[in-house]
C-alpha positions as a LaTeX table, in Angstrom:
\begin{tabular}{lrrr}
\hline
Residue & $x$ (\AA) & $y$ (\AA) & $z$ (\AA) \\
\hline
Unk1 & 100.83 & 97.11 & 97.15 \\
Unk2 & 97.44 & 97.25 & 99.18 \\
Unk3 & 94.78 & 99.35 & 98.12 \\
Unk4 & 91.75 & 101.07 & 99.71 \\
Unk5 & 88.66 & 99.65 & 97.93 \\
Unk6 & 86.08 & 101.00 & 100.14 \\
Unk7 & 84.18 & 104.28 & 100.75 \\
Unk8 & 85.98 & 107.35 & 100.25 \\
Unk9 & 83.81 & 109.32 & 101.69 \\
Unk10 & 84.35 & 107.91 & 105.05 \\
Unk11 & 88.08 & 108.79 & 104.86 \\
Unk12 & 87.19 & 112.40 & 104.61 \\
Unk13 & 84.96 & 111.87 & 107.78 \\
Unk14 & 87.26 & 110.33 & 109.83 \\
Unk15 & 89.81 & 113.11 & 109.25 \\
Unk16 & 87.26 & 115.85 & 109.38 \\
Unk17 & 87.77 & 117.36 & 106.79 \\
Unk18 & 87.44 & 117.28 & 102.83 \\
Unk19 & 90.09 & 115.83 & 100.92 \\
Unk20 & 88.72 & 116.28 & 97.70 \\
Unk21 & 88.86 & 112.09 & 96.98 \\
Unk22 & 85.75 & 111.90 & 94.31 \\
Unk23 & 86.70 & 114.22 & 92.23 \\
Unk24 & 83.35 & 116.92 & 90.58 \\
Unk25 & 80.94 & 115.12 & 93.21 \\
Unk26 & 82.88 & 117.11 & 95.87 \\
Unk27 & 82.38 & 120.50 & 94.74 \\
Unk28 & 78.41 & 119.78 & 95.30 \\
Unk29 & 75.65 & 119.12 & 97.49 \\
Unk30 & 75.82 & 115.20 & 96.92 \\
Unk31 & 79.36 & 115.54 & 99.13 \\
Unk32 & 79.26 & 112.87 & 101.33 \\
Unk33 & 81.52 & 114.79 & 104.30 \\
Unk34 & 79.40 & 118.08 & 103.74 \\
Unk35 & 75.71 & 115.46 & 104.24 \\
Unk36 & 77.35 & 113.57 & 106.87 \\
Unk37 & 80.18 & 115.70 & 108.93 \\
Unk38 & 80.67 & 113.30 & 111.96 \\
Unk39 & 83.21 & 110.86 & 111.94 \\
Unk40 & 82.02 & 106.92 & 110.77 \\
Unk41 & 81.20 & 103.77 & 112.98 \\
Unk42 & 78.27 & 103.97 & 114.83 \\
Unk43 & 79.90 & 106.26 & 117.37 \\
Unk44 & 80.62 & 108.81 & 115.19 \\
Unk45 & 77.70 & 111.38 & 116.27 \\
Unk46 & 79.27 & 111.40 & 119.94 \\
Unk47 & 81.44 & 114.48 & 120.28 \\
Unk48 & 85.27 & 114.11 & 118.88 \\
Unk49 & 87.33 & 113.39 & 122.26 \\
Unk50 & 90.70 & 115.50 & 122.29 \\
Unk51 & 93.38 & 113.79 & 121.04 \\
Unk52 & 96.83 & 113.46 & 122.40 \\
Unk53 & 99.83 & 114.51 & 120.59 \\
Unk54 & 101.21 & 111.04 & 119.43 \\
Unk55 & 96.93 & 110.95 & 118.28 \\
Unk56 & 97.53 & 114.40 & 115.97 \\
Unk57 & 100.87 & 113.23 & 114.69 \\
Unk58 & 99.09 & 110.00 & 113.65 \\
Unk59 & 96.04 & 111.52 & 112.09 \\
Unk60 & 98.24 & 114.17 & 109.97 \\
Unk61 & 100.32 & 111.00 & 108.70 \\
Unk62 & 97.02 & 109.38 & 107.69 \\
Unk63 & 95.62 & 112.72 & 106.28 \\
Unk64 & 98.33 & 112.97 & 104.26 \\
Unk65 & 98.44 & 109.16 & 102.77 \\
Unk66 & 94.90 & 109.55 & 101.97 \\
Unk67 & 95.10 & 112.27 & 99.94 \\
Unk68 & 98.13 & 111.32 & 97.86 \\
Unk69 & 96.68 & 107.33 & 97.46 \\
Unk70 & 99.93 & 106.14 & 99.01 \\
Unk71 & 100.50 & 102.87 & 101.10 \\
Unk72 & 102.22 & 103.02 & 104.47 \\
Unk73 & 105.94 & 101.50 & 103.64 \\
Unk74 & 106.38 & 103.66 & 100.33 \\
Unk75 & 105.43 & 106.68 & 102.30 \\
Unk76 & 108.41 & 105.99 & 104.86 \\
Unk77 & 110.38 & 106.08 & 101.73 \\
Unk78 & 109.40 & 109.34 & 100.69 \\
Unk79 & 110.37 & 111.03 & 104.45 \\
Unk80 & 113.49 & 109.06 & 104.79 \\
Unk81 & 114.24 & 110.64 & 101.08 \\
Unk82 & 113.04 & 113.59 & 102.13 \\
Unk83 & 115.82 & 113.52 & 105.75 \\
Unk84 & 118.54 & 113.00 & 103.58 \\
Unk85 & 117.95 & 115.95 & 101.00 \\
Unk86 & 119.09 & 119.35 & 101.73 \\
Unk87 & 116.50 & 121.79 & 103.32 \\
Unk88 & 113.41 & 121.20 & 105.48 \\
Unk89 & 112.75 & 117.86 & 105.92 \\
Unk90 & 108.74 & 118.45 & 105.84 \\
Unk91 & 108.98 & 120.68 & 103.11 \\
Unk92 & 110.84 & 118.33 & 101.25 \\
Unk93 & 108.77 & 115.26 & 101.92 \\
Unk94 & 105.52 & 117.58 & 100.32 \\
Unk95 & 107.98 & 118.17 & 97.48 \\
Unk96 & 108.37 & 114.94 & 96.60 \\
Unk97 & 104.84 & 114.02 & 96.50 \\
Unk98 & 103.54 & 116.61 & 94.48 \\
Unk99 & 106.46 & 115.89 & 91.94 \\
Unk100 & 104.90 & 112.21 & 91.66 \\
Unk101 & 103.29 & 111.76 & 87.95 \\
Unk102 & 100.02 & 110.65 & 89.25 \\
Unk103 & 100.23 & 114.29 & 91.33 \\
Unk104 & 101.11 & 116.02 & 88.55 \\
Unk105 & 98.09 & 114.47 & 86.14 \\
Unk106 & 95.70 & 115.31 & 88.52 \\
Unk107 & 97.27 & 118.92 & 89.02 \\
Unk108 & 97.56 & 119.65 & 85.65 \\
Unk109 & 93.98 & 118.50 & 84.85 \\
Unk110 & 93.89 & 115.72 & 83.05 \\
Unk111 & 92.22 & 113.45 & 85.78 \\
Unk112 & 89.43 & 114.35 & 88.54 \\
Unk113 & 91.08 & 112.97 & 91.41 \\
Unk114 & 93.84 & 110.80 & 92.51 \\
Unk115 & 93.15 & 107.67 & 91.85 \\
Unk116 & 91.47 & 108.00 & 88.30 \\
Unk117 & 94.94 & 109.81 & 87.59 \\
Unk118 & 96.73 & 106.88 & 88.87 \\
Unk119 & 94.84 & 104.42 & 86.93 \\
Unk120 & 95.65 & 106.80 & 83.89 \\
Unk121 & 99.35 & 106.76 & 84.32 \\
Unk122 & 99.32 & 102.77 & 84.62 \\
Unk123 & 97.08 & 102.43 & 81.30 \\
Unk124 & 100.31 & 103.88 & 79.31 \\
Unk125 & 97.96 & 106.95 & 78.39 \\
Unk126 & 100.73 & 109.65 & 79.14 \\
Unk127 & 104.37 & 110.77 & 77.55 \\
Unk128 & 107.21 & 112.60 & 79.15 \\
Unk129 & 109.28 & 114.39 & 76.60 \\
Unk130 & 107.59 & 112.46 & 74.36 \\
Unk131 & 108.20 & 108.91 & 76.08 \\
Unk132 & 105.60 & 107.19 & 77.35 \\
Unk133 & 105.81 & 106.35 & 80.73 \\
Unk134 & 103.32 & 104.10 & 83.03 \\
Unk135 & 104.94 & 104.39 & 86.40 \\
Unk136 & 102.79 & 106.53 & 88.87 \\
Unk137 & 105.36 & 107.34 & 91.23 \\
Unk138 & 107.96 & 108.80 & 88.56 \\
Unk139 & 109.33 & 111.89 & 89.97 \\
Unk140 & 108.96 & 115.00 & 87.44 \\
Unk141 & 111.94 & 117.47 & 86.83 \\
Unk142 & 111.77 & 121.39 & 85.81 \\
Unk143 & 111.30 & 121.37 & 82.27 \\
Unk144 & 109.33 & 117.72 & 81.63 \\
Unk145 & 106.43 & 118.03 & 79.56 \\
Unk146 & 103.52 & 116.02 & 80.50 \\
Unk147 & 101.71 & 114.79 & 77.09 \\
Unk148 & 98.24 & 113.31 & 76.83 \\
Unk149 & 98.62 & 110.30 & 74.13 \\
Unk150 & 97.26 & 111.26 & 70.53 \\
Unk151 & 95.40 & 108.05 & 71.07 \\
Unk152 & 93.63 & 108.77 & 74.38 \\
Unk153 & 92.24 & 112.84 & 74.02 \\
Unk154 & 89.28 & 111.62 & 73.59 \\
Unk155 & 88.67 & 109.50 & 76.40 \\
Unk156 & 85.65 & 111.25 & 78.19 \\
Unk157 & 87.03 & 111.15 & 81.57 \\
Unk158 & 90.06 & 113.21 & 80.65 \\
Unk159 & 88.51 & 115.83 & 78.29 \\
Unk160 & 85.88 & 116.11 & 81.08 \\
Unk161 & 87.83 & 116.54 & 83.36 \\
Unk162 & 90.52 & 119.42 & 81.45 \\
Unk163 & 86.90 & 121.09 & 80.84 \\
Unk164 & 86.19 & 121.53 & 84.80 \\
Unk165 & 89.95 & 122.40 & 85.94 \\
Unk166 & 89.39 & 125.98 & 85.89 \\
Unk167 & 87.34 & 125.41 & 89.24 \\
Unk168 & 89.72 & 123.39 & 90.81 \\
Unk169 & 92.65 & 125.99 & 89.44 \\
Unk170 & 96.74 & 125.21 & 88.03 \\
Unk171 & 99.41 & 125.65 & 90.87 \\
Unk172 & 102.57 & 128.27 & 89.46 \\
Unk173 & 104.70 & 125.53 & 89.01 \\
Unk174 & 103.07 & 123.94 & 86.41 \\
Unk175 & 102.04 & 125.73 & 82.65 \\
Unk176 & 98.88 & 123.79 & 81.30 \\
Unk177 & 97.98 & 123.93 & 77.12 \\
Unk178 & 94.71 & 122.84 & 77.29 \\
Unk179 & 94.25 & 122.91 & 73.71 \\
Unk180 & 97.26 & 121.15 & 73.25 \\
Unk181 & 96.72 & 118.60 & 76.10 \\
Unk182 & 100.05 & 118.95 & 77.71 \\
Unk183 & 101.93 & 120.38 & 80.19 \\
Unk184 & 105.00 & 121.82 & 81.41 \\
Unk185 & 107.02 & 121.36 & 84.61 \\
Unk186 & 108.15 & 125.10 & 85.27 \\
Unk187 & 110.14 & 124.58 & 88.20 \\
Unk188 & 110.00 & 122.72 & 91.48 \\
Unk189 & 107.06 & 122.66 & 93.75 \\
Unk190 & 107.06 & 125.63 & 96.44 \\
Unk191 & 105.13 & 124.58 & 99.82 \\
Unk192 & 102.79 & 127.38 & 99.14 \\
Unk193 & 101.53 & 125.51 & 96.39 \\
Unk194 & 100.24 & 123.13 & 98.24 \\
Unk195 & 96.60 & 124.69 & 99.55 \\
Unk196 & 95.45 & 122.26 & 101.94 \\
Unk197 & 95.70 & 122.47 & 105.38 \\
Unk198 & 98.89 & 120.05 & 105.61 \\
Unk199 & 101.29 & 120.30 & 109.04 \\
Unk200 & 104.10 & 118.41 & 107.36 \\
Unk201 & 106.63 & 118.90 & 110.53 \\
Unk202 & 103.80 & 116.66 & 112.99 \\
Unk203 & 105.13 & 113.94 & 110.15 \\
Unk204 & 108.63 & 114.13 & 110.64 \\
Unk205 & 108.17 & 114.22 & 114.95 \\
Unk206 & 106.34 & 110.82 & 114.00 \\
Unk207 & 108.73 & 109.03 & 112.11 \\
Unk208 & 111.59 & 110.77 & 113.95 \\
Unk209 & 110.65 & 108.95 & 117.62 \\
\hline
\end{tabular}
């Protein structure tokens, strides 16, 4: 699968707003957006033209990609999933990606952004129910709990991270031991769990045309 290797900062730029992609480093002054607020390229000071709506349907699919560290073809999986389950099909496509285990390291904690999560989750250093698992797109059910190896609590970047999640806050869904370093699946994701400014349905009217 292809993976973004270059500056994250610039991502945030060119969607205008933060996405919260370097973990601590954007809760300060050293933020790259917050320094730097105009989009990249060397015509980025120039004022933002309006966009058309095909251009704001485009720019909330990339928005959305960004933040969750997903590639473009297992993103169309999620909303064709996401079509063919019952309810809203933009709620459930949101669903769906917070219930990924990479999602759910970083929400519980255990990781200070998406990606270190990720890399996490492939380096074996989680257990559900007390099975290790090393996929980061495993989807998490009501009930799982989310174990940090005995092996790997004290890795720096994880206990440094569980130190600073107070900041960043738990969603309801999820009941975080600290002490314990686990976590429990309470119950499916609600959409007002999701705090950032996410307009799921310009999604769907993308992949719907």
């Amino acid at each position: 699968m292809a993976r973004y290797i270059g500056a994250v900062c610039r991502l945030c730029r060119r969607e205008d707003m933060k996405l919260f992609l370097k973990g601590e480093r954007c809760y300060t002054d050293k933020c790259g957006y917050e320094r730097r607020s105009y989009p990249p390229g060397q015509h980025g000071q120039t004022r933002r033209k309006k966009r058309s709506d095909y251009g704001e349907q485009l720019r909330e699919k990339q928005k959305v990609k960004r933040i969750y560290g997903i590639a473009e073809r297992q993103f169309r999986g999620y909303y064709h999933r996401a079509t063919r389950m019952r309810g809203v099909a933009g709620e459930n496509l949101i669903q769906l990606l917070e219930r990924r285990l990479d999602n759910v390291v970083y929400r519980m904690g255990f990781s200070s952004d998406h990606a270190e999560a990720r890399q996490l989750v492939r380096h074996g250093h989680f257990a559900i129910n007390g099975k290790r698992v090393d996929i980061p797109s495993y989807l998490v059910r009501p009930g799982d709990v989310v174990t940090v190896k005995e092996s790997s609590r004290t890795i720096a970047r994880i206990s440094e991270a569980l130190a600073a999640v107070d900041r960043r806050g738990v969603p309801q869904w999820i009941d975080l031991d600290k002490d314990g370093f686990k976590g429990q699946v309470k119950q499916m994701p609600a959409r007002e769990d999701v705090t950032l400014p996410i307009r799921e349905q310009l999604i769907i009217e993308l992949y719907s045309k």
